[in-house]
C-alpha positions in Angstrom: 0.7 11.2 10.4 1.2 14.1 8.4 2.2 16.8 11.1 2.0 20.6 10.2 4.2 22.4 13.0 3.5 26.8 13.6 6.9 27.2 15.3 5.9 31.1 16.6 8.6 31.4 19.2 11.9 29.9 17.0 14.1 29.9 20.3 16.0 27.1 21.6 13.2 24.6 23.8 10.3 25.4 21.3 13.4 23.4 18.3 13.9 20.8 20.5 10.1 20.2 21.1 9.8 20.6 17.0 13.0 18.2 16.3 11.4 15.6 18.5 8.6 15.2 15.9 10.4 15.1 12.9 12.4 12.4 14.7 10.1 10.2 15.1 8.8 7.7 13.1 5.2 8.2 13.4 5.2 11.4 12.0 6.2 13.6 9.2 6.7 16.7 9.9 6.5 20.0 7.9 7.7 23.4 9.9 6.1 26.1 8.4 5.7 29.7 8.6 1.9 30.7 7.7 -1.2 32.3 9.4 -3.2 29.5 12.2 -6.3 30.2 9.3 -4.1 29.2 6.4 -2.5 26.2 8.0 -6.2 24.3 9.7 -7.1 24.8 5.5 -4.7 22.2 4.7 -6.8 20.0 7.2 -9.5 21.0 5.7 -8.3 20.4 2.0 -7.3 17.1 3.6 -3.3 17.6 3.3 -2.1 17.5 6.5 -3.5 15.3 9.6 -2.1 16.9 12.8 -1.3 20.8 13.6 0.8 22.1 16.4 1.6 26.0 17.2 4.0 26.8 19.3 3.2 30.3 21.2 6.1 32.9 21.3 6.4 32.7 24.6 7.1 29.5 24.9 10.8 29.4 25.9 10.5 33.1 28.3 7.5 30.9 30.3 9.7 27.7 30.7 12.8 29.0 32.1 10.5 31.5 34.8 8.6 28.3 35.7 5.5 29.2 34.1 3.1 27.1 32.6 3.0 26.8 29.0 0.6 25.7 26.3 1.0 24.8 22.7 -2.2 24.3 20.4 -2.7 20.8 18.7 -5.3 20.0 16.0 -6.2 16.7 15.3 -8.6 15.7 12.0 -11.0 13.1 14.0 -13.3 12.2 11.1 -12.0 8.7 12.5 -12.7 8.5 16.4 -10.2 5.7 17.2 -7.5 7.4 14.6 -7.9 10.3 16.1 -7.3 9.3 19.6 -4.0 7.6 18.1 -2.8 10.5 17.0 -3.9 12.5 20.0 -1.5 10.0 22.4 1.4 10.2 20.4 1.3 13.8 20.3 1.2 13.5 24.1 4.4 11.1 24.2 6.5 13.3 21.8 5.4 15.8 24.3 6.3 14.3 27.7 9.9 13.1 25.6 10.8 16.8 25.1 9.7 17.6 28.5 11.7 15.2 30.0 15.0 16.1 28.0 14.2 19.9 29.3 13.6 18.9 33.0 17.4 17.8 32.7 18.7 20.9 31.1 16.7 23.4 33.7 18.4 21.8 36.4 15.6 19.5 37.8 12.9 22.7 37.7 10.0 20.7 36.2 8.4 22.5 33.0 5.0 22.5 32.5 3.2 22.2 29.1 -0.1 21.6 29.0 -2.1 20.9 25.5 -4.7 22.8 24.6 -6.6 19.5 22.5 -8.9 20.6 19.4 -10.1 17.5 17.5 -12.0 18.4 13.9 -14.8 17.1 12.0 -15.9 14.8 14.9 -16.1 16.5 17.9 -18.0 14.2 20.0 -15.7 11.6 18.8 -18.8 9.1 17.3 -18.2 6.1 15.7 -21.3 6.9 13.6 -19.6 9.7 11.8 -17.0 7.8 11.2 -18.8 4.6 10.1 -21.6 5.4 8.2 -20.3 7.6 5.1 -18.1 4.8 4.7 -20.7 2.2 4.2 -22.7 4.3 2.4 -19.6 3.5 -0.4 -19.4 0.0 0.4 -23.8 -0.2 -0.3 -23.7 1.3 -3.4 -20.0 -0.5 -4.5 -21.6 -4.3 -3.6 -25.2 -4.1 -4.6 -25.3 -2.8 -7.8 -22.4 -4.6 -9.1 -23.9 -8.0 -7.8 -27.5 -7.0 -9.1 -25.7 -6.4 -12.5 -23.7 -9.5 -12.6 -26.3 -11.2 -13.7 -28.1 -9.5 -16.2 -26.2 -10.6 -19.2 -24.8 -14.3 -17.8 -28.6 -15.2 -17.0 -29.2 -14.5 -20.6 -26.1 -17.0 -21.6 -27.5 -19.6 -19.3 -31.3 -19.7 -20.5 -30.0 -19.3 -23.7 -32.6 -15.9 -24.7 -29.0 -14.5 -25.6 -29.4 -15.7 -29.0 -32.1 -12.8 -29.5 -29.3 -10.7 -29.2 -27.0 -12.4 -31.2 -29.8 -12.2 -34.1 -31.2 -8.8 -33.5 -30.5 -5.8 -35.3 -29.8 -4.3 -31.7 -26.6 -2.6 -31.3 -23.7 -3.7 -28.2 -24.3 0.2 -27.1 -28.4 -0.1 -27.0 -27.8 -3.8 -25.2 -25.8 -2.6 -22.3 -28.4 0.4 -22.0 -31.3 -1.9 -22.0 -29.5 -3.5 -19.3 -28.0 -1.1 -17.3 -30.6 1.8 -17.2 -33.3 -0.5 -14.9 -30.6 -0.7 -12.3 -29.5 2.6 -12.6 -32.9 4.3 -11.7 -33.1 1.7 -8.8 -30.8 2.4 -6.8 -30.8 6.1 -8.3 -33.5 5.5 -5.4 -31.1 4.0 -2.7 -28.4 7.1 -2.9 -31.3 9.4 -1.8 -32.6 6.6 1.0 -29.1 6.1 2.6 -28.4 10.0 2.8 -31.7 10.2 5.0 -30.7 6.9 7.4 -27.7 8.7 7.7 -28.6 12.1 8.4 -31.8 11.2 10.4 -31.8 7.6 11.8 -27.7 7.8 12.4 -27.9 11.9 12.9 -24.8 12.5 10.8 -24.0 16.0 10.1 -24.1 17.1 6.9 -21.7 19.9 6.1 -21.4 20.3 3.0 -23.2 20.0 -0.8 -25.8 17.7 -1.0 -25.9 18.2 -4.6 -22.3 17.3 -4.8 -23.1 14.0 -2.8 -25.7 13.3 -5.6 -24.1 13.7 -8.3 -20.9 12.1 -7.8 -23.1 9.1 -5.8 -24.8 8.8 -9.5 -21.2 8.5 -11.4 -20.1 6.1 -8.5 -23.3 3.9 -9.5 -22.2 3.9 -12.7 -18.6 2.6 -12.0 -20.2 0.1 -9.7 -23.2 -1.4 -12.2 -19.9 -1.2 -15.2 -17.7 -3.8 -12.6 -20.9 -6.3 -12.2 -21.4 -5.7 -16.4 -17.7 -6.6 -16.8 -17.9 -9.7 -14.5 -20.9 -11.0 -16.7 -19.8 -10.5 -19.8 -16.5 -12.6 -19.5 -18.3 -15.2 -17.2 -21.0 -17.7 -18.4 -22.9 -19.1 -15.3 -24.3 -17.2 -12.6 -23.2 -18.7 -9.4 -19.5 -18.0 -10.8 -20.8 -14.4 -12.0 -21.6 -13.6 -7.8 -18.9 -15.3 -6.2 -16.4 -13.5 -8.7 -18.1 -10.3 -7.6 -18.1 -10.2 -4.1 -14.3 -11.0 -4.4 -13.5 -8.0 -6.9 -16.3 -5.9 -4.3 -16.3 -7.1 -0.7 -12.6 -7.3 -0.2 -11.1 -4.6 -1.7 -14.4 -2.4 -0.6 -13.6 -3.0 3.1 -9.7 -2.9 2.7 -8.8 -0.1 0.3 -11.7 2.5 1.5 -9.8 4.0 4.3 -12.5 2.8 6.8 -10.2 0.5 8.0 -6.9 1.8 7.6 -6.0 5.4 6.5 -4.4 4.7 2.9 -1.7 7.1 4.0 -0.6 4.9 6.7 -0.2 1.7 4.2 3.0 0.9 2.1 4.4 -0.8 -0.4 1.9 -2.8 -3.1 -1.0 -2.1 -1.2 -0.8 1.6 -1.1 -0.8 0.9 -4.9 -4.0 -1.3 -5.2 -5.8 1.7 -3.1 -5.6 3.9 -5.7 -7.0 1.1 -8.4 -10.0 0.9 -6.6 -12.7 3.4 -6.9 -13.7 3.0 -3.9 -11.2 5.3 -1.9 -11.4 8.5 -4.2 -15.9 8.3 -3.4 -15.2 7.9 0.3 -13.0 10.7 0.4 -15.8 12.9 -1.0 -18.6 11.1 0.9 -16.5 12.5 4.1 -16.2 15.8 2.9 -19.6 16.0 2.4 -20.6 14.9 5.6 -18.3 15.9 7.9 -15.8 18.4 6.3 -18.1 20.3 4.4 -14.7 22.0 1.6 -16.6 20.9 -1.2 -15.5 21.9 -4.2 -13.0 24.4 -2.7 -10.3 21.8 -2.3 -8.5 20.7 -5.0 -7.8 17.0 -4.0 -12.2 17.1 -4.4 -11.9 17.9 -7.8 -9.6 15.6 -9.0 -11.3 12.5 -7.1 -14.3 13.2 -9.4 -11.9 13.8 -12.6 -10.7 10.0 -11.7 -14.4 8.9 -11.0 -15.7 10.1 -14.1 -12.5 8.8 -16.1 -13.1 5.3 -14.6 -17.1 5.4 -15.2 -16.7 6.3 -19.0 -13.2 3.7 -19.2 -15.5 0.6 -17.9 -18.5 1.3 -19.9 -16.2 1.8 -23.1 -14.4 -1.5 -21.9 -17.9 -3.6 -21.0 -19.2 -2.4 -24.8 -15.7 -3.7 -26.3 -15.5 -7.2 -24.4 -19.7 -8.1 -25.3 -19.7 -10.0 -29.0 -22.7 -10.0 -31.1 -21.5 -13.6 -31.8 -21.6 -16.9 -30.6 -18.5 -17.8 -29.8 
């Protein structure tokens, strides 16, 4: 977990509480010296997981036998990965306090958390859930839908029309695509109202960013089922091929599952192929962060969205011959 640490006191308990977490595996830490505002915006901005501050008087309350607190914010935009993080912040916690109850002689110190968790306050598994199927919905059903618009052609053989029209590859693929498009065009405004009304999912931020980039996601999604029927010729092999290149990466690589962070080696890699990831990220910043445009990491998700929606369609219009082959 990416652990931002507010050391205010910088005496010699409140380091050994600070080296415990950057001992430890399960986090990595980053001490800094900024303003409590400043350092929740990189939680926002979706840079850092976890922050702790350390009050000044941290060390001056231990050795009179005080209680103590220190702050700790926790992004819960995932319920159970939030209460994860939450109990291993507790263990490095009780591990430094157990390493001071030695040095003060056996005089127990108490430090007590005070616990904020972000974006999901209640802790539902709604909020958690639902944005993240709302990028799996419009991932699987367009691209199957449009899977078989071309290859049905190939297998009633109508494709020789095509092949003997003056039509160009570029009006084809519109033909094709736009139907689809203005369907489920429908669906992005149907899910945002289960979400927000049947589900009760907050919605914190733009809803006019969660349409638009919803439309260049549909694009990217109808593109991958125009793909898959171009280079395939029947249609059972058009939907099987599909749900493969949709289903499994959709569930594994969109973070709903497993925070990409948290994975390693090739499949950390194959996250970041799929589209998938970068539209959830927004879809969760709409609904339950609400930074919008503000953050940085926002902006380039839709630079990368828009980059693969115009790659694919440039790709699709490549691979399709006006020729029987």
């Amino acid at each position: 977990a990416r652990t931002l640490i507010i050391d205010n006191d910088q005496s010699h308990y409140s380091q050994l509480l600070v080296s415990k977490f950057e001992h430890s595996k399960y986090f990595e830490a980053t001490i800094e010296k900024r303003g409590e505002a400043k350092a929740l915006d990189e939680i926002h901005k979706a840079k850092s997981d976890i922050l702790i501050i350390i009050p000044e008087s941290f060390e001056k309350r231990l050795l009179h036998g005080q209680s103590t607190q220190i702050g700790v914010f926790v992004d819960a935009a995932f319920p159970m990965r939030g209460s994860t993080m939450e109990s291993y912040v507790k263990g490095v916690v009780l591990d430094a306090a157990s390493e001071m109850l030695e040095r003060l002689g056996g005089k127990m110190p108490t430090i007590s958390i005070n616990q904020r968790t972000l974006f999901n306050q209640a802790m539902r598994d709604e909020d958690a859930i639902v944005p993240g199927l709302i990028g799996l919905v419009l991932l699987i059903a367009p691209a199957i839908l449009a899977a078989l618009l071309i290859v049905k052609e190939k297998e009633k053989g109508t494709i020789f029309n095509f092949y003997a029209s003056p039509v160009s590859k570029g009006e084809f693929i519109a033909a094709k695509l736009i139907p689809v498009f203005l369907l489920h065009s429908i669906n992005i405004f149907i899910l945002f109202l289960w979400a927000t009304y049947l589900f009760e999912v907050p919605c914190r931020g733009s809803f006019l960013l969660y349409w638009l980039t919803s439309e260049l996601y549909l694009i990217i999604s109808l593109s991958i089922g125009m793909l898959i029927s171009i280079i395939t010729r029947t249609q059972i092999v058009a939907v099987v091929l599909t749900v493969i290149v949709t289903i499994i990466p959709g569930f594994l690589y969109s973070g709903i599952l497993m925070p990409i962070s948290s994975m390693v080696g090739v499949s950390r890699y194959e996250a970041h192929v799929f589209p998938v990831m970068y539209y959830n990220h927004i879809l969760y910043d709409v609904f339950l962060v609400g930074e919008g445009l503000a953050s940085s990491k926002t902006e380039l998700y839709i630079l990368i969205l828009a980059f693969y929606a115009f790659t694919m369609l440039t790709l699709g219009s490549f691979l399709l011959k006006k020729e029987l082959r």
